[in-house]
Structure formats: C-alpha cells, structure tokens
C-alpha positions as CSV (number, residue, x, y, z in Angstrom):
1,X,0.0,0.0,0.0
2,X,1.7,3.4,-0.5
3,X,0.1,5.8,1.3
4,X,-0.5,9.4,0.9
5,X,-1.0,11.6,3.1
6,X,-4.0,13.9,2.4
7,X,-2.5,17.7,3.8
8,X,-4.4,18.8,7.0
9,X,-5.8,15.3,7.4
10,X,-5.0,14.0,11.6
11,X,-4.0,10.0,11.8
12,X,-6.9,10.3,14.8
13,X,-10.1,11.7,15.7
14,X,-11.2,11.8,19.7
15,X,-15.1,12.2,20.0
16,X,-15.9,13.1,23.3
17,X,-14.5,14.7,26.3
18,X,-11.5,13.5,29.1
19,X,-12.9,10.5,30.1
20,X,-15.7,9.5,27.9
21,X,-13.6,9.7,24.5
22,X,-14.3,7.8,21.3
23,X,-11.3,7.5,18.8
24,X,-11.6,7.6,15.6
25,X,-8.5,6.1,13.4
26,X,-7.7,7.4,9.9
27,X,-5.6,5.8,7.1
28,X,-5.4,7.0,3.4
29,X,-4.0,5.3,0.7
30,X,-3.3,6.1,-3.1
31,X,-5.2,4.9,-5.9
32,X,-3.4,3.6,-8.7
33,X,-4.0,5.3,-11.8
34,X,-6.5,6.0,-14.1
35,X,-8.6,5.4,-10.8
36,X,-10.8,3.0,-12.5
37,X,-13.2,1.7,-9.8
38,X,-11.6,-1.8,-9.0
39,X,-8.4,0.1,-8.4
40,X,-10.6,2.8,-5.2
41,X,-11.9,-0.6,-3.8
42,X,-8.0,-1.9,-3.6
43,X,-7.1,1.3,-2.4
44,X,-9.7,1.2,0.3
45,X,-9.2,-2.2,1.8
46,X,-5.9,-1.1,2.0
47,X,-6.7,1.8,4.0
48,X,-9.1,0.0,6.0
49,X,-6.4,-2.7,6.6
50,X,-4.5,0.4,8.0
51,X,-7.0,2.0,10.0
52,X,-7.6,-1.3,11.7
53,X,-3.7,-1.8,12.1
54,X,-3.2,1.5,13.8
55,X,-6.5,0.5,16.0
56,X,-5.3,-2.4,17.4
57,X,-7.6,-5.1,15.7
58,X,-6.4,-8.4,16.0
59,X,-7.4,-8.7,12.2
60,X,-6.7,-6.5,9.2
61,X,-8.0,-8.3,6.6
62,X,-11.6,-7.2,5.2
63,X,-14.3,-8.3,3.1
64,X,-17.6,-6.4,1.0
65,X,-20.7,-5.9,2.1
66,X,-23.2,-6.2,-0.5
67,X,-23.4,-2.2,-0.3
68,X,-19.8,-2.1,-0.9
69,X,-19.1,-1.3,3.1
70,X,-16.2,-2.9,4.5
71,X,-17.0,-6.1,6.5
72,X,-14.8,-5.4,9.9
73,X,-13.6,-7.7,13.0
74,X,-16.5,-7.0,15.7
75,X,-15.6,-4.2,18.1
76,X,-13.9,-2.0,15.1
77,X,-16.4,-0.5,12.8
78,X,-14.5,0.8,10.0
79,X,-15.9,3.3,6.8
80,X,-14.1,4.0,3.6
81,X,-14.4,6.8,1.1
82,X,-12.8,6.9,-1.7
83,X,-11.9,9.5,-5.3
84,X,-10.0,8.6,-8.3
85,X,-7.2,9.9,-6.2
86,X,-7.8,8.4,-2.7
87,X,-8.8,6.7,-0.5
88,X,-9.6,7.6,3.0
89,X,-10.7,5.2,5.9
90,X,-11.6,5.6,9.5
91,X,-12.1,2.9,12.1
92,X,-13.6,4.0,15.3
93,X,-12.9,0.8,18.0
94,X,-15.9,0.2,20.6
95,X,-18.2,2.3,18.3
96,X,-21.8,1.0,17.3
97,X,-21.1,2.6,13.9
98,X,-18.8,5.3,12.3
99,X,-18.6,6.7,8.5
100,X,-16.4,8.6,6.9
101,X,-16.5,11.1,3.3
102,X,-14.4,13.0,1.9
103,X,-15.3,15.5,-0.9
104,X,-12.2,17.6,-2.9
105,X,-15.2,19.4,-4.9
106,X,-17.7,22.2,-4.2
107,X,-21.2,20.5,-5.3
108,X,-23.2,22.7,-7.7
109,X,-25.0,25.3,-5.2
110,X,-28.7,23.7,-6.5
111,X,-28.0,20.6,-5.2
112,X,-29.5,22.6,-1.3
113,X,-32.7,22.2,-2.9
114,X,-33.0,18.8,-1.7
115,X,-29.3,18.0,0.3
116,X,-31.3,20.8,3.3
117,X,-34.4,21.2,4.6
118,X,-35.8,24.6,5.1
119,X,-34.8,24.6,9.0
120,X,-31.4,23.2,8.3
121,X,-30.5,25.9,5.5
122,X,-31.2,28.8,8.1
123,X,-29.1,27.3,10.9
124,X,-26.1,25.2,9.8
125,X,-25.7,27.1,6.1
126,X,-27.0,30.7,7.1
127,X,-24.1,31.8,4.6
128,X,-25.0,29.9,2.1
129,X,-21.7,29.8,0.1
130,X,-20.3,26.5,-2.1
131,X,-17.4,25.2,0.6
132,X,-20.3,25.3,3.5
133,X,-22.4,23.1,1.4
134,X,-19.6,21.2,0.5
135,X,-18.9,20.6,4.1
136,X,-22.4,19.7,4.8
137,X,-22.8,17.3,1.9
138,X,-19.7,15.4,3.4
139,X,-21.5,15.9,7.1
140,X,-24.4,13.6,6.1
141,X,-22.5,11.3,3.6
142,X,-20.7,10.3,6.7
143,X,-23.7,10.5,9.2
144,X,-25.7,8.3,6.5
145,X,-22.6,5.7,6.6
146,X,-22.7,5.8,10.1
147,X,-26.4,5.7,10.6
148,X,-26.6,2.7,8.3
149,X,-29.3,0.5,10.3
150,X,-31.4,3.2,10.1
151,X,-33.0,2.2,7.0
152,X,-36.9,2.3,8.0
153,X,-36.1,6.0,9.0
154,X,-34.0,7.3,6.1
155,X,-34.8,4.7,3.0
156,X,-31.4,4.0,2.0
157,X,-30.8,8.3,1.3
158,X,-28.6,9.8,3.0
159,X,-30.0,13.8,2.2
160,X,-33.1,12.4,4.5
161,X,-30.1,12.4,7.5
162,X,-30.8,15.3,9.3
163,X,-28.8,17.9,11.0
164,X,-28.7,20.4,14.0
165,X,-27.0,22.5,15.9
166,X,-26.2,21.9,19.7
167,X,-24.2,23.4,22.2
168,X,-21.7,24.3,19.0
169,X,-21.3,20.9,17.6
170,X,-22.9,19.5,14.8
171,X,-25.2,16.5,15.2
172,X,-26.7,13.7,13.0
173,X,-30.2,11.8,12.9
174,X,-32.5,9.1,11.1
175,X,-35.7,8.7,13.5
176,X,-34.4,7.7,16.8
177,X,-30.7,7.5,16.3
178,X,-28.1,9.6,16.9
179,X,-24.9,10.6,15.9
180,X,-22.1,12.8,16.6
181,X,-20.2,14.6,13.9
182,X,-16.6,16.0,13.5
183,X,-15.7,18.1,10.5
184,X,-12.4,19.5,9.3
185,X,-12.2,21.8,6.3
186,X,-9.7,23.3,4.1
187,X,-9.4,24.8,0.4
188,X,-8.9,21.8,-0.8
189,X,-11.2,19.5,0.4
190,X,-13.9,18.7,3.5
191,X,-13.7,15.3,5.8
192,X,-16.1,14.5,7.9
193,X,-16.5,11.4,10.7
194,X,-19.6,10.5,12.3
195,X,-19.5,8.8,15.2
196,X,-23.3,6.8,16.4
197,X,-22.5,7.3,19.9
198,X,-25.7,4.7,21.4
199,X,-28.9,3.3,20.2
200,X,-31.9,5.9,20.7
201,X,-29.0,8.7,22.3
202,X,-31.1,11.7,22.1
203,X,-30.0,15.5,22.6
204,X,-30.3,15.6,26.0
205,X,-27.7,13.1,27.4
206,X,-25.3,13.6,24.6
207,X,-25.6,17.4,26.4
208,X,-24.9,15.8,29.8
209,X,-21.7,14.4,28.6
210,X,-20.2,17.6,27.5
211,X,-19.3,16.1,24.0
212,X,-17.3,17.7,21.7
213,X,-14.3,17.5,19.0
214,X,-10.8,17.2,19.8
215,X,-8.5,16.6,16.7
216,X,-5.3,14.4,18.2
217,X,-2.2,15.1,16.5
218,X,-0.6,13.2,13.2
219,X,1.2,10.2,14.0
220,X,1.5,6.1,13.2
C-alpha cells in the first residue's frame, strides 16, 4: 500500500470529552491510476487494513458488504471513502457505527434544494456559500454511513439524514438514532466522521456528557 497523506488530514479523531472519549482512526492510501473503480476498492481495503492496524484489531483483513461497506472484526467498525485519487478510511474501535466522506469538490449550489431542509438551511448554512455546502454534503455522507441501520427511518438516502446545531457541535439523525459529527475543512477539500455514539441517544444526554471534537495530533 503506499500511502498518501492527504494535507491537513489527523492519523486520529477523539469524539468526546477527558474521560468518555471515542477515537476515531484514519488511514489514506493512493489509488493507482487511471482510478478505474476496481483500483478505489484496492485502495480502500488497503486503507481499511490500515485504520484497523493503527486501532489495534487483532485482524486486518476485510471483506464487502453487498453495499460495498467494509465487513470489519466485531468491536472495530470501520468506513471508507474513496476518489480517483484516494482513499480515505476511518475505524472508530468500541463504536456502534462510524462513517467517513471526503469530498475535494464544491457540489453545484442547486444541489441545497433537496441535500437541506428549510430549518437546516437557516441554521447550519445561514451563509450559504459553495465550501459550507460542501462541508455539509460530506457531514451527512458520513452520518448516512454511520447511521446505516437506520434504513426504516431514512430509505437507503442519505439527504433524509438530518442535521442540527447543539451546544456548538454539529449533530446527526435518522428517526431515533443519533450521531455525533466531526468536521475539518480546508481549500482543498472537507472530511467528515460520524460517530453513532448509542442506540436511541437523544439530545439531552449527549448534552450531559459535554461532547465535543478534539483533533489528536498526526502520528503512526
């Protein structure tokens, strides 16, 4: 695997606060040109592989779910994303469910017609400029990954993920479940990592916990 380092982009993610932290593990890895798609899903289990290295898991090998999501040793979820450039996976161990995107494009500005809901344009893209949509789109990409057995409330889209505001950080939902998300942006791209914290976690407790982001410095 040769990997390549994406610049801006931590090694780890901490969800959470001193004492009630989740980690969140990234790898990258290089796609082999022309970036045909059997060369991103190489690229991926090899970031995957990793992620789940750098964890701790016992395992590194993966397999494919049917919905091309990386089939992981139990107690490390893992999500992959992946251009014709990169790949980009994160492994979260403990976690009920984590996802990962990463988007090196501004999408076309129509696209908030249906990515946002009326409440969610006015408080998390009140500017409403191309990189904040950008960083959105990537927001519930990752939440939708994250969120995945919450089919019955989103129907397999991930624009019907919704998001909010609380306390200063930016949170995830499909009916009844919860998750967290962290975001980092630059001019050149926008990552985000969604962390599903607990099965029917609602607003209040997550508040009780004093979550929020810490970004851990890049390392092995």
């Amino acid at each position: 695997m040769t990997e390549t380092p994406l610049p801006g982009l931590p090694s780890a993610w901490l969800l959470g606060s001193p004492g009630r932290v989740r980690r969140v593990v990234l790898a990258s890895a290089a796609v082999a040109p022309p970036g045909t798609g059997a060369a991103q899903h190489r690229a991926g289990r090899d970031a995957v592989g990793a992620a789940l290295r750098r964890a701790g898991s016992p395992v590194t090998s993966v397999g494919r779910a049917y919905s091309g999501a990386p089939v992981c040793p139990a107690g490390f979820p893992a999500s992959v994303t992946h251009s014709t450039a990169l790949a980009v996976a994160a492994v979260a161990p403990g976690a009920r469910g984590v996802g990962v995107d990463l988007e090196p494009r501004c999408p076309d500005l129509g696209l908030h017609r249906f990515l946002l809901d009326e409440r969610e344009r006015a408080e998390v893209w009140p500017r409403g400029d191309p990189p904040g949509l950008r960083r959105l789109f990537a927001a519930k990409e990752a939440a939708f990954k994250a969120l995945s057995d919450g089919v019955d409330a989103h129907g397999g889209l991930f624009w019907r993920v919704r998001l909010g505001l609380r306390d200063g950080r930016l949170w995830a939902w499909a009916g009844d479940r919860y998750a967290l998300v962290g975001e980092l942006a630059a001019p050149a791209f926008a990552l985000a990592v969604a962390v599903t914290l607990t099965h029917n976690q609602k607003f209040g407790v997550p508040e009780k916990l004093g979550l929020g982001l810490l970004i851990a410095p890049s390392g092995p």
